[in-house]
VEXLUM-457738 format. One record per atom (N, C-alpha, C): residue in one letter; z, y, x. Coordinates in steps of 0.2 Angstrom, whole numbers, padded with zeros to 4 digits, always signed. Example, Ala and Ser with C-alpha at 12.3 -4.5 7.8 and 13.67 -1.06 7.14 Angstrom:
REM residues 2
a+0039-0028+0066
a+0039-0022+0062
a+0039-0016+0066
s+0035-0011+0064
s+0036-0005+0068
s+0039+0000+0064
END
This chain:
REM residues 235
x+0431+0622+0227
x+0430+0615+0229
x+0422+0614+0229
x+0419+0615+0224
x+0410+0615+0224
x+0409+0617+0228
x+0409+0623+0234
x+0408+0627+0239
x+0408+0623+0243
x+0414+0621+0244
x+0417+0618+0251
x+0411+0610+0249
x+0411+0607+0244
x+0405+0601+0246
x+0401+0604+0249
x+0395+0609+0244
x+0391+0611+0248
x+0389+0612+0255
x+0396+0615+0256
x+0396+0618+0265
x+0394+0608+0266
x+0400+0605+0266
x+0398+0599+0272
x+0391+0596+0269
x+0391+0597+0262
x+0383+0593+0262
x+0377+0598+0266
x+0377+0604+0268
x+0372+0606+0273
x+0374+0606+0280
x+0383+0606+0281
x+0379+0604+0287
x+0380+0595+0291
x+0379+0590+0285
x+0376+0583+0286
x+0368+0585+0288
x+0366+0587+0283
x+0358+0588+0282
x+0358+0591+0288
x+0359+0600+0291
x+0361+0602+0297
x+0360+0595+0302
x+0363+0593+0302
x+0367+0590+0309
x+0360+0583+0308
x+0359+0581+0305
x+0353+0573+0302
x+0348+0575+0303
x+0345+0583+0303
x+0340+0584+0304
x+0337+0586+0312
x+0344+0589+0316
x+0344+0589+0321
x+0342+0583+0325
x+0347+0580+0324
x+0345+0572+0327
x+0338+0569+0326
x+0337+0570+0321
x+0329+0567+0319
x+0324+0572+0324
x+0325+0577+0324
x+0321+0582+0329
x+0323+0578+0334
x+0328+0577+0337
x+0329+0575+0344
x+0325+0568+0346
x+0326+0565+0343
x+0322+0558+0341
x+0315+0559+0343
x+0313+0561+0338
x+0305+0563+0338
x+0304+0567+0345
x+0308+0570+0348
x+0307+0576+0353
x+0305+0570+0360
x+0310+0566+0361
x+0310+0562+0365
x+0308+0558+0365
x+0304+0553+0359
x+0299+0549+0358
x+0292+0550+0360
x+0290+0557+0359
x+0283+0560+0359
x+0282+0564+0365
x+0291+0567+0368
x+0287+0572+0372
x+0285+0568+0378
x+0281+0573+0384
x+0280+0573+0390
x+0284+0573+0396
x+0291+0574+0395
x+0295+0573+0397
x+0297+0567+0400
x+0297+0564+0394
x+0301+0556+0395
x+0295+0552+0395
x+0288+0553+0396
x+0284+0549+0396
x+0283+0546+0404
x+0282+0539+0401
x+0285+0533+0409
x+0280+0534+0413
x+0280+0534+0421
x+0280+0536+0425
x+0279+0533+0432
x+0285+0528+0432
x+0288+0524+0437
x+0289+0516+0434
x+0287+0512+0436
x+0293+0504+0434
x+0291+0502+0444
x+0298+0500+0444
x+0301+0499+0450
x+0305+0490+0449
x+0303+0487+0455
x+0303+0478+0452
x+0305+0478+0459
x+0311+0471+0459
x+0313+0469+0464
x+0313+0462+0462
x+0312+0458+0469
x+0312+0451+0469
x+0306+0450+0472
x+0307+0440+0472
x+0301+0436+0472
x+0295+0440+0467
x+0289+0442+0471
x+0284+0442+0467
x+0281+0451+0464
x+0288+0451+0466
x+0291+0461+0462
x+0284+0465+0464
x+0282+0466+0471
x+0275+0469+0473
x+0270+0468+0468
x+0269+0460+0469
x+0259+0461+0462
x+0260+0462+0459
x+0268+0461+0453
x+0268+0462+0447
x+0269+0470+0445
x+0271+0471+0450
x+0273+0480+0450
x+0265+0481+0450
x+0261+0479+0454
x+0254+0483+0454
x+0251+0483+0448
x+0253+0475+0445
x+0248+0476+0439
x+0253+0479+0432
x+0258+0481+0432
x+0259+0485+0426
x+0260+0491+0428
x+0259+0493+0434
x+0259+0501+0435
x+0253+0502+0434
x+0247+0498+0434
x+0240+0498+0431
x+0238+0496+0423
x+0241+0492+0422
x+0241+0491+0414
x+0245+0493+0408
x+0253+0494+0411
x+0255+0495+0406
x+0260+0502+0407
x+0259+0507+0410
x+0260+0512+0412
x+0262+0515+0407
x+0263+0520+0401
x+0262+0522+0394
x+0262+0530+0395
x+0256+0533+0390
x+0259+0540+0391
x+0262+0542+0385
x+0266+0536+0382
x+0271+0538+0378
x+0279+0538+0382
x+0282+0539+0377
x+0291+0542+0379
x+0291+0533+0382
x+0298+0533+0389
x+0301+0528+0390
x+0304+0524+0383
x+0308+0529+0379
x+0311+0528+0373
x+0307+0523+0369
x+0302+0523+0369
x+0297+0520+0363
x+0294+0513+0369
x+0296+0511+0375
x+0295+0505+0378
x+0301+0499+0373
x+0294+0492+0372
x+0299+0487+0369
x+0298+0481+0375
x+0307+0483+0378
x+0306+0479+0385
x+0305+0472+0384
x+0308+0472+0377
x+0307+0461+0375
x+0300+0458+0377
x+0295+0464+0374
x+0286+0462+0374
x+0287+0464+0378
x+0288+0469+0384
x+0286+0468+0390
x+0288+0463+0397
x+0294+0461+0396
x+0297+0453+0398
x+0292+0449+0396
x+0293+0449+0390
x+0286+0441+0388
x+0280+0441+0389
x+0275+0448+0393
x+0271+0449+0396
x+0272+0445+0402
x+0277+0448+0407
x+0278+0445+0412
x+0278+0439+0413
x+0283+0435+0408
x+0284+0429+0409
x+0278+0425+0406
x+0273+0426+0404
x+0266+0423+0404
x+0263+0419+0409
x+0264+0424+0416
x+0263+0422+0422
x+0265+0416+0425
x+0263+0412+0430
x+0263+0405+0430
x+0270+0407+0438
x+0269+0412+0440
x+0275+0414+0446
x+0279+0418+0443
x+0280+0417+0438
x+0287+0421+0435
x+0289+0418+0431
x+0297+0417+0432
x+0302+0413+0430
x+0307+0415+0423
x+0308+0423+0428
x+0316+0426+0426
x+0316+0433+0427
x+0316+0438+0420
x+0314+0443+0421
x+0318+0447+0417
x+0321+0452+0421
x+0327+0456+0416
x+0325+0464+0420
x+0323+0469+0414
x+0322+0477+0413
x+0327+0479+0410
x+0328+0486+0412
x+0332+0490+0410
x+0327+0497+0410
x+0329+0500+0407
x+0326+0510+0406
x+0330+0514+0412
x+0326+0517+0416
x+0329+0520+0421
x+0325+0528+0421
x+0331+0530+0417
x+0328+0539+0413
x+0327+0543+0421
x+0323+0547+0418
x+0322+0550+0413
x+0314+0547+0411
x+0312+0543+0418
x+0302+0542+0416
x+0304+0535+0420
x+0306+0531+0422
x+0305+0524+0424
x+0307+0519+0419
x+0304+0514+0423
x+0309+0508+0422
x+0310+0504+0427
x+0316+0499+0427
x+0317+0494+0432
x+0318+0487+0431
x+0318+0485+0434
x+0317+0480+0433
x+0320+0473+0441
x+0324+0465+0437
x+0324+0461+0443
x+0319+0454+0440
x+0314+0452+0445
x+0309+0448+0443
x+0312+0441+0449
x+0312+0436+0446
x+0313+0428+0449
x+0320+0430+0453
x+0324+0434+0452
x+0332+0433+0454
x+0335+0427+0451
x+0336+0422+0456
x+0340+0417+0455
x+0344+0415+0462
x+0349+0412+0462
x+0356+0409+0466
x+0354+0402+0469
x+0352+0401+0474
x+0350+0394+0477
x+0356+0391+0478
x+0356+0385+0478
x+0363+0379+0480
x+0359+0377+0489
x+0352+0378+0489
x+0349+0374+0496
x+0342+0377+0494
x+0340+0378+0505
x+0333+0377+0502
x+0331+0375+0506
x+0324+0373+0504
x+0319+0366+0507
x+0313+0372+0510
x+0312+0368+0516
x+0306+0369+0519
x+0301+0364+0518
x+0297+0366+0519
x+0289+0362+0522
x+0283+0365+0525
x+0278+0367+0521
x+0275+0373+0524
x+0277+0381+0523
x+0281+0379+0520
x+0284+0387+0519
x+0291+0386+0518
x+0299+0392+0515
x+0303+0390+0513
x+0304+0392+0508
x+0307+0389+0503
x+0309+0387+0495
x+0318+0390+0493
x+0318+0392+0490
x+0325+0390+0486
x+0326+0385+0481
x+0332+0381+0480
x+0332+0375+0476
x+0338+0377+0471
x+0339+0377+0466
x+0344+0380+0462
x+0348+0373+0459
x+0354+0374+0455
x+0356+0370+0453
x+0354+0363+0449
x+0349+0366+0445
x+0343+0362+0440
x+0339+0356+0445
x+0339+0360+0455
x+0332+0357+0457
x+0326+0358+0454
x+0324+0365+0453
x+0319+0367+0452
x+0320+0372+0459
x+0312+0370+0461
x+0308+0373+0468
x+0308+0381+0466
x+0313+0387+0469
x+0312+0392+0468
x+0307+0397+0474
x+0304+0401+0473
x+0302+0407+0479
x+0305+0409+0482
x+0305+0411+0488
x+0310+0414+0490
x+0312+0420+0492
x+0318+0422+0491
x+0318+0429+0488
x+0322+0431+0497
x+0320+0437+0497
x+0323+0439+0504
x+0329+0442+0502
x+0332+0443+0496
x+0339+0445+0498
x+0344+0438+0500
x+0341+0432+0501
x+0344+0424+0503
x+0346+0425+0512
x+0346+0431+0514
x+0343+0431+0523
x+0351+0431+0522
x+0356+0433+0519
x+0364+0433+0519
x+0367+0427+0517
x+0363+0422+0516
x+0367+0415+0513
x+0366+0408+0517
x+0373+0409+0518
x+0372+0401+0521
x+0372+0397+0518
x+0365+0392+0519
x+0364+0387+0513
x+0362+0381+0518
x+0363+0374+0516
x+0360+0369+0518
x+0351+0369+0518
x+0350+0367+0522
x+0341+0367+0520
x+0340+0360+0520
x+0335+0358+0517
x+0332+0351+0513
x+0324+0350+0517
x+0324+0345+0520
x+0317+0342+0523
x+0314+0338+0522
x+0309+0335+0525
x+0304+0329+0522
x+0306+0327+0515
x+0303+0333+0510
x+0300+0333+0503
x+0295+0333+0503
x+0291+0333+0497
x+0284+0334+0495
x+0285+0338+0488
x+0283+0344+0490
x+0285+0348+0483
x+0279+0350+0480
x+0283+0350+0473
x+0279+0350+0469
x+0277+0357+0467
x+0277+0359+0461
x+0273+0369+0459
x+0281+0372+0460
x+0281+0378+0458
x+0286+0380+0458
x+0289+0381+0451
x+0297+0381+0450
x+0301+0380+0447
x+0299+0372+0442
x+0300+0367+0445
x+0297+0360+0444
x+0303+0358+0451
x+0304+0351+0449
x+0308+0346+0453
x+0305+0345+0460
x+0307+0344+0465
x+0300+0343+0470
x+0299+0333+0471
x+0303+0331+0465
x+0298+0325+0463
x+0300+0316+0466
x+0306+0318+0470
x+0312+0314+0471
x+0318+0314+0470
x+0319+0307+0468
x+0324+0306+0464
x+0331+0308+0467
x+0330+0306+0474
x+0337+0306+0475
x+0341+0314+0477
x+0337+0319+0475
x+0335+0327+0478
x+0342+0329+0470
x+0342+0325+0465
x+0348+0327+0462
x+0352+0326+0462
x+0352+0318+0465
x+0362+0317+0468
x+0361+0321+0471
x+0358+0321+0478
x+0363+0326+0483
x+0363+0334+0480
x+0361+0336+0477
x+0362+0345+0474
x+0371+0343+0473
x+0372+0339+0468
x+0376+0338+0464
x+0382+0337+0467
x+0381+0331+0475
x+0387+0330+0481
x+0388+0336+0483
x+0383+0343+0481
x+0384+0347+0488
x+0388+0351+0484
x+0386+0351+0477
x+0390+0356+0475
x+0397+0356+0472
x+0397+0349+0473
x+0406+0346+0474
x+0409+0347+0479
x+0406+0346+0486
x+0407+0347+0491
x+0411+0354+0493
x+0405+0360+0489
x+0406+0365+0491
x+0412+0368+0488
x+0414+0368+0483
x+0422+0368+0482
x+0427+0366+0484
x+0428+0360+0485
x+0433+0354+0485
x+0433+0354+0496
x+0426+0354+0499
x+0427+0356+0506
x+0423+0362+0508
x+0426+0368+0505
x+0421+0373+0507
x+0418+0376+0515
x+0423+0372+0521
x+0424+0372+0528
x+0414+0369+0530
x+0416+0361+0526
x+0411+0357+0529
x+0406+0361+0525
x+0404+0362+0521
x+0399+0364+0515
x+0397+0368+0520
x+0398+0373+0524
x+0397+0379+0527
x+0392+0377+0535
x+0396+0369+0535
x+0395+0369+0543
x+0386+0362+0542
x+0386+0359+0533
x+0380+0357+0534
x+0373+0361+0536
x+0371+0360+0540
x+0363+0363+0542
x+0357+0359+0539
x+0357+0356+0539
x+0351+0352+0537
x+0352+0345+0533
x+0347+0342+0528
x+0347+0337+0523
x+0341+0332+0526
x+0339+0328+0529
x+0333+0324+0530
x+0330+0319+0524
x+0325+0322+0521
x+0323+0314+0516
x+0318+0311+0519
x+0317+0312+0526
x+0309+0308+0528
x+0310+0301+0526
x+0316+0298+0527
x+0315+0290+0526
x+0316+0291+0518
x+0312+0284+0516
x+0312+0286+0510
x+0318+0282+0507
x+0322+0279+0511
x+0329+0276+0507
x+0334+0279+0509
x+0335+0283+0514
x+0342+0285+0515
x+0340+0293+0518
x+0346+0296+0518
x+0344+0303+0520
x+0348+0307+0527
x+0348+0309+0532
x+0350+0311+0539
x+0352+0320+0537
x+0360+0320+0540
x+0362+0324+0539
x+0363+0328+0547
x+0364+0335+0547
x+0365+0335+0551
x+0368+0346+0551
x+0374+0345+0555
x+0378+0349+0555
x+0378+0355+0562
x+0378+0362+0560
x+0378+0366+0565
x+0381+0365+0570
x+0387+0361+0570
x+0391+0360+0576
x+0387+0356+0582
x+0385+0351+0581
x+0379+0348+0584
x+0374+0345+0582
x+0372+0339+0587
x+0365+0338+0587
x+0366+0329+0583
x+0373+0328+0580
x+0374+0321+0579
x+0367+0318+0572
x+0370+0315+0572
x+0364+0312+0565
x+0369+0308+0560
x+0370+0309+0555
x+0376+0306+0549
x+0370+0303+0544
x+0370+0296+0544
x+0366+0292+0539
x+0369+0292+0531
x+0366+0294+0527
x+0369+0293+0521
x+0365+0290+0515
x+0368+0289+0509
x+0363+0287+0501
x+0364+0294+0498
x+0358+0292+0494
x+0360+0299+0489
x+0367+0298+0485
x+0367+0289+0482
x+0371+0289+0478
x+0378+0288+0479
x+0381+0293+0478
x+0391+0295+0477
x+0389+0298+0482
x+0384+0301+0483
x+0383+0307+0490
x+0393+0312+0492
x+0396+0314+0487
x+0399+0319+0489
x+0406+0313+0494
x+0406+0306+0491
x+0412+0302+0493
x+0411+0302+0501
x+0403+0301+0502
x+0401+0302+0510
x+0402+0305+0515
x+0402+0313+0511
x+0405+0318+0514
x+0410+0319+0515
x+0414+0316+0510
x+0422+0316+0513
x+0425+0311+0518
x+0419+0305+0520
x+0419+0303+0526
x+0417+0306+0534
x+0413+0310+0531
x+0408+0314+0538
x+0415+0320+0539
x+0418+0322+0534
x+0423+0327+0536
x+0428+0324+0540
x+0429+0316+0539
x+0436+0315+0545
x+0435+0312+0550
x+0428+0312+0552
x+0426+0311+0560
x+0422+0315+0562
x+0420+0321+0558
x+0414+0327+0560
x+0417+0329+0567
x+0426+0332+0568
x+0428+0335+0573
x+0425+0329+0581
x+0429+0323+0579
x+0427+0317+0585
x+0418+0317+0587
x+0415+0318+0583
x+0408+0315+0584
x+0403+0320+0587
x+0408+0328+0586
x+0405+0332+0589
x+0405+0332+0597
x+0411+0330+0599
x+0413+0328+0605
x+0407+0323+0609
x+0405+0320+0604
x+0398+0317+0609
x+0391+0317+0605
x+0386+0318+0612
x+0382+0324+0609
x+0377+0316+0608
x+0371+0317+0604
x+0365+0313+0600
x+0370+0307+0597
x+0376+0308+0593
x+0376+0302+0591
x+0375+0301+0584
x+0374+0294+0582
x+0371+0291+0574
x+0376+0287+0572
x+0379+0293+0567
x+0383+0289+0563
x+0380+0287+0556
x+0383+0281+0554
x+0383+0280+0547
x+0387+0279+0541
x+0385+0282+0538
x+0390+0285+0530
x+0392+0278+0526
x+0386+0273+0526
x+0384+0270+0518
x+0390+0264+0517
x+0392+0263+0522
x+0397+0257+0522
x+0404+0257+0518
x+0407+0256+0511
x+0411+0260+0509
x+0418+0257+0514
x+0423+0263+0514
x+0430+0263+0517
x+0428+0264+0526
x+0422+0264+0528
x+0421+0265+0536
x+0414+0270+0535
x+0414+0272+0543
x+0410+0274+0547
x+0410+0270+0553
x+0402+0270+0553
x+0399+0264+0559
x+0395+0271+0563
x+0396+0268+0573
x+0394+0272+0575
x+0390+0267+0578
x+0382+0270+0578
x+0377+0266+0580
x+0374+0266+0587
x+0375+0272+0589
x+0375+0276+0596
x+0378+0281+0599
END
């Protein structure tokens, strides 16, 4: 019975000490030592350049603390959203400002708008998504509101909208804020113009849904939403 403890208490020690070799082995050696960090997204390029210049290690991937190396990144004033992973044997990878837009806005450039209404970069994997685009803002920095008010009714109609009338949601193209009280819709199917408020945005849309078929039928015309229980056709 002595014997037989013995036996299993050497080979714990055995088996414990192995492991610890192994640890150590992988820690220190040149094998595992990083090599690569790989970044996709908004932004992925500079930031890739500058930690493949700074933070490079010629320690083991094992011994990278992806936490401090995220809160690196996110120091930066273009970086929002940063999630790594270890990509053996000598990388790492990483997705940098991946975020799901609801809309995005144009002005001098294009934008992603997310749920929040925060002015996102725009990520080119967006090229596969049909979204609404939002016009005459004035935006602000990124991930920041673009600084009108009425930019979070309509996220909020749209993404009521998008549920409950997935058809129509598909077929809005365009949001107009140029006027500063009301806002111009306007749908793939033509070239009409649908006047609307921000506020009870999605009620509207469920107006523009029961004469979107009719109004496509006649080309430039200005309908308007704001009237409750009607639409008025203006031209």
């Amino acid at each position: 019975m002595f014997l037989g403890i013995r036996k299993r208490y050497w080979f714990v020690l055995i088996a414990t000490a192995i492991t610890a070799g192994a640890v150590v082995f992988a820690s220190l050696s040149p094998v595992f030592a990083v090599r690569r960090i790989d970044l996709a997204g908004p932004f992925a390029a500079k930031l890739e350049r500058m930690t493949q210049r700074e933070m490079i290690s010629p320690g083991s991937v094992f011994r990278i603390d992806k936490k401090e190396l995220a809160e690196e990144m996110l120091l930066l004033d273009y970086i929002e959203n940063v999630s790594l992973s270890l990509d053996f044997p000598y990388g790492i990878k990483g997705e940098i400002n991946r975020f799901q837009p609801v809309a995005l806005v144009l002005t001098d450039n294009l934008y992603g708008l997310d749920q929040y209404c925060r002015l996102l970069p725009y990520d080119s994997a967006w090229t596969e998504l049909d979204l609404p685009v939002l016009t005459g803002l004035g935006c602000n920095r990124l991930f920041r509101g673009p600084g009108d008010f009425r930019v979070a009714n309509v996220v909020a109609g749209l993404r009521e909208i998008e549920l409950s009338l997935p058809d129509l949601y598909r077929q809005i193209a365009e949001i107009d804020f140029s006027d500063r009280v009301y806002v111009g819709i306007y749908l793939t199917t033509g070239s009409n113009r649908f006047t609307a408020s921000s506020r009870d945005f999605a009620s509207q849309l469920w107006k523009l849904e029961a004469v979107k078929d009719s109004a496509a039928r006649s080309a430039d015309g200005s309908y308007n939403l704001i009237y409750d229980g009607v639409v008025v056709k203006e031209k």
